[in-house]
TORRO-651665 format. One record per residue (C-alpha): residue number from 1; x, y, z; residue in one letter. Coordinates in steps of 0.1 Angstrom, whole numbers, m for minus. Example, Ala and Ser with C-alpha at 12.3 -4.5 7.8 and 13.67 -1.06 7.14 Angstrom:
# TORRO-651665
i;xx;yy;zz;aa
1;123;m45;78;A;
2;137;m11;71;S;
END
This chain:
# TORRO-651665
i;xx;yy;zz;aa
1;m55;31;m38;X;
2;m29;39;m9;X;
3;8;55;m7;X;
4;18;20;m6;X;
5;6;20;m42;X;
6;22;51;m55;X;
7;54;43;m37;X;
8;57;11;m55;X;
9;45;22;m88;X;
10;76;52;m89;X;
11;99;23;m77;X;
12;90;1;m111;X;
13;89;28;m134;X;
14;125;39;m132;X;
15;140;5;m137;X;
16;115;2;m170;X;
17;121;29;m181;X;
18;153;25;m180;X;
19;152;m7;m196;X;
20;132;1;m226;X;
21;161;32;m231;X;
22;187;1;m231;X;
23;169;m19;m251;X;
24;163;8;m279;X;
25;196;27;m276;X;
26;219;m5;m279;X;
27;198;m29;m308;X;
28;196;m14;m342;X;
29;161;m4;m353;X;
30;132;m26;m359;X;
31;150;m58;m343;X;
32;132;m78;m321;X;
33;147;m65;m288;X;
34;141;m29;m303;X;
35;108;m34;m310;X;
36;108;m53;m268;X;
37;117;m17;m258;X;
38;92;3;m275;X;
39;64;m20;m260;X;
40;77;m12;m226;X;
41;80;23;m238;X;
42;46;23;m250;X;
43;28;5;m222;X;
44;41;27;m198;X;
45;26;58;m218;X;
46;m9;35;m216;X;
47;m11;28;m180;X;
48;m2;71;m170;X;
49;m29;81;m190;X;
50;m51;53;m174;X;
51;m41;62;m144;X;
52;m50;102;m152;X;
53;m84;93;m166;X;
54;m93;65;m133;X;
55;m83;96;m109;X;
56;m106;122;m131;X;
57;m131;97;m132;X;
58;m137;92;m98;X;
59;m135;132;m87;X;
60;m119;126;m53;X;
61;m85;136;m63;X;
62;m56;118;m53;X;
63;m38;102;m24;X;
64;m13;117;m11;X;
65;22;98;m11;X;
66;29;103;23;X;
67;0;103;45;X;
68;m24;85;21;X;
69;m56;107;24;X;
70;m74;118;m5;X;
71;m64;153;m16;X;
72;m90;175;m39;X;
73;m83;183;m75;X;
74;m101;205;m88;X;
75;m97;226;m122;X;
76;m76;257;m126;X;
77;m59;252;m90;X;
78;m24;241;m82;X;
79;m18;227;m47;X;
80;13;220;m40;X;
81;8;207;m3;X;
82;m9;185;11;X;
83;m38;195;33;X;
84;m39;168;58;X;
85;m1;163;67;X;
86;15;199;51;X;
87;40;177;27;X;
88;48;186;m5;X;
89;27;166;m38;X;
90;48;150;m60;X;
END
């Protein structure tokens, strides 16, 4: 996976998650487009933990958003900079 996949994947998530908030906030509970919002809410939640477990899984770290190269991982560490280009992880 590239930047190009990151970058679009924070541009989606806003707009659903913004959507699921509408959705629950503005239809009383347990109606239909209440319930639309908490599987929005809820599918989001699935697919960042998938996310986490693919990148532990595979024990190269992960690309960075702006150059694209893999950065390292490892336990116990915070980097908060990118290796390769010097830019700040997000």
């Amino acid at each position: 996976m590239n930047k190009h996949y990151r970058l679009w994947k924070n541009i989606l998530c806003i707009p659903l998650v913004l959507l699921a908030l509408l959705l629950m906030k503005t239809a009383p509970e347990l109606s239909p487009k209440w319930v639309t919002g908490l599987v929005i809410a809820l599918l989001l939640g699935v697919a960042y933990v998938t996310e986490e477990i693919f990148w532990m899984t595979q024990h190269q770290g992960r690309p960075c958003r702006h150059c694209g190269k893999m950065v390292p991982m490892k336990s116990f560490t915070v980097v908060a900079t990118c290796p390769h280009c010097g830019q700040p992880l997000e």
